[in-house]
One Martini backbone bead per residue (centre of mass of N, CA, C, O) as a GRO file, in nm:
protein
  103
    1UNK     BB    1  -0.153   2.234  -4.197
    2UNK     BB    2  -0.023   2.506  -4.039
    3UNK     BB    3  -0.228   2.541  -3.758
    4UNK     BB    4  -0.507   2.393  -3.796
    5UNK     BB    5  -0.460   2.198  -3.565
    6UNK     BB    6  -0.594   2.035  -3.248
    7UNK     BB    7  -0.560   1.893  -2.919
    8UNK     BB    8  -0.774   1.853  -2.635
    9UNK     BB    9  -0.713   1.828  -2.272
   10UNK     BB   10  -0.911   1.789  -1.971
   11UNK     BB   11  -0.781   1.711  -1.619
   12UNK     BB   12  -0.715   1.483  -1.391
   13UNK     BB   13  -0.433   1.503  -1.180
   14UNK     BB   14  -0.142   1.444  -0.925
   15UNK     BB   15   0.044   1.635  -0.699
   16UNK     BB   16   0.297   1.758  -0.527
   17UNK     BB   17   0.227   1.989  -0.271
   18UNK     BB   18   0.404   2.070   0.034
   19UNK     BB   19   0.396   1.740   0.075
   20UNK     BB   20   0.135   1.700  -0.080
   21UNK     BB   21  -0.170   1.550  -0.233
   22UNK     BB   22  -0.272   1.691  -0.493
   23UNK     BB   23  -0.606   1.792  -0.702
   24UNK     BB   24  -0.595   1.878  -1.038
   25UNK     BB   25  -0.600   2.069  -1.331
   26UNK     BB   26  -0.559   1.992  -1.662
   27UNK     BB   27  -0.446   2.163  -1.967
   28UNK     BB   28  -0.395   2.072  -2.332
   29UNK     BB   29  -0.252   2.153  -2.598
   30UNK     BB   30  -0.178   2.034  -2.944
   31UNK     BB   31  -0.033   2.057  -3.236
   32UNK     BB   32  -0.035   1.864  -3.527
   33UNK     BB   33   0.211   1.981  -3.716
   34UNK     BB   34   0.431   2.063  -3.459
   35UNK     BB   35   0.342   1.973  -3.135
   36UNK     BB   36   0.290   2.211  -3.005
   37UNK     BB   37   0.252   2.301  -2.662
   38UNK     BB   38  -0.002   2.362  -2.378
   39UNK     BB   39   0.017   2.447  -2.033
   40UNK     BB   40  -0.243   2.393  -1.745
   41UNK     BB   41  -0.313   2.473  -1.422
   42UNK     BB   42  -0.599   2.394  -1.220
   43UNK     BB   43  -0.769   2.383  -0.920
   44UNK     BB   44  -1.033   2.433  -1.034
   45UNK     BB   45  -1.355   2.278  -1.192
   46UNK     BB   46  -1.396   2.474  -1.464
   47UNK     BB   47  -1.519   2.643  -1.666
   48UNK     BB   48  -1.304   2.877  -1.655
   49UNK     BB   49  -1.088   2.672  -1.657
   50UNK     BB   50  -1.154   2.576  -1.991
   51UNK     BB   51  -1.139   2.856  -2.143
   52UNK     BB   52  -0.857   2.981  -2.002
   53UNK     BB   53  -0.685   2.751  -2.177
   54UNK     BB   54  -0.777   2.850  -2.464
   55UNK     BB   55  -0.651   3.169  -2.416
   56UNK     BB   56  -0.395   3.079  -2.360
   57UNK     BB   57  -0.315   2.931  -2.582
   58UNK     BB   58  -0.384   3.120  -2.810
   59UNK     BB   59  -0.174   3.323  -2.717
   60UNK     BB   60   0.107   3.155  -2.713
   61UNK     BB   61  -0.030   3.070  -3.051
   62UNK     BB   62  -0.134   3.325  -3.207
   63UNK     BB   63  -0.438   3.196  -3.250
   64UNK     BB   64  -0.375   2.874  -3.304
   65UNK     BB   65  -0.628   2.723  -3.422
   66UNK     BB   66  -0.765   2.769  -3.767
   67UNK     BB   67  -0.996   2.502  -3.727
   68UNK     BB   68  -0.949   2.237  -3.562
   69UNK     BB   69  -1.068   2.068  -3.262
   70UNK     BB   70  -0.972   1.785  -3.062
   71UNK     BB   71  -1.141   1.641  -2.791
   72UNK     BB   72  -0.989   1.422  -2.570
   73UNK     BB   73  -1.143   1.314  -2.306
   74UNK     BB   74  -1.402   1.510  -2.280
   75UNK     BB   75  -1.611   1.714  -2.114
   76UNK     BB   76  -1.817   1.968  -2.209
   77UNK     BB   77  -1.797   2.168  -2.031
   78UNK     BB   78  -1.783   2.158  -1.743
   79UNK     BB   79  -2.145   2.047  -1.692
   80UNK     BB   80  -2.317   2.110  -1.933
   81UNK     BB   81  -2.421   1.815  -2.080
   82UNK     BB   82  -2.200   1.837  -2.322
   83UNK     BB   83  -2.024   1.680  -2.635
   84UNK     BB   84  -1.785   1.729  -2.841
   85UNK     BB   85  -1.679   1.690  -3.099
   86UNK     BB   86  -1.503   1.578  -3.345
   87UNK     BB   87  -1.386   1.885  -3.524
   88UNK     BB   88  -1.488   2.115  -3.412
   89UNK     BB   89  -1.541   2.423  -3.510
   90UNK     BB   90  -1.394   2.754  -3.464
   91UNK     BB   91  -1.327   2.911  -3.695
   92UNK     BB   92  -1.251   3.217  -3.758
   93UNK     BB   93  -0.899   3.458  -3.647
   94UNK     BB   94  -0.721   3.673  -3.829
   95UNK     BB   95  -0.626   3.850  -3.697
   96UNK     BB   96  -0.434   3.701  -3.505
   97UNK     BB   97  -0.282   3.520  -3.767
   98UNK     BB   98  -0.119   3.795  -3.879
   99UNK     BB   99   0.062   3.881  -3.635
  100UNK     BB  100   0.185   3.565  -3.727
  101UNK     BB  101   0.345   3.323  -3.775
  102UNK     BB  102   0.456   2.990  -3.820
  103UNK     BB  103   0.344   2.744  -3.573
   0.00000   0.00000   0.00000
């Protein structure tokens, strides 16, 4: 189904930035059904820039996934000391689905 499914990694890269090698933090989502994907560096890693990753791609992406998002390799939220399930469920957010076409 269409905008049901996302996948999300978040972790260190390193980046050559004004030519120095620094460790900076991707966050990742990409939906299952059409592979649109949608991606943020973030300095710090903390719980807020794990939150606003997924903030910023729900904004990007009208609001979907409307189901489940897969976790891959990803502790959650950094710090937390617990790891979310394969499949767990976001909920609905109809109000933001109603606004977008199909993503």
């Amino acid at each position: 189904m269409q905008g049901a499914e996302a996948a999300v990694d978040f972790g260190d890269v390193t980046i050559r930035l004004a030519g120095e090698q620094i460790k900076v933090i991707l966050f990742a989502m990409r939906l299952s059904y059409s592979g649109k994907a949608v991606h943020r560096i973030f300095a710090p890693c903390g719980q807020e820039a794990f939150f606003e990753g997924h903030v910023h791609a729900r904004s990007v992406l009208c609001g979907v996934p409307t189901d489940k998002v897969r976790y891959d390799n990803v502790g959650l939220p950094p710090g937390s000391g617990r790891r979310r399930s394969a499949g767990e469920s976001l909920g609905q957010c109809s109000a933001e689905r109603s606004s977008c076409g199909n993503v």
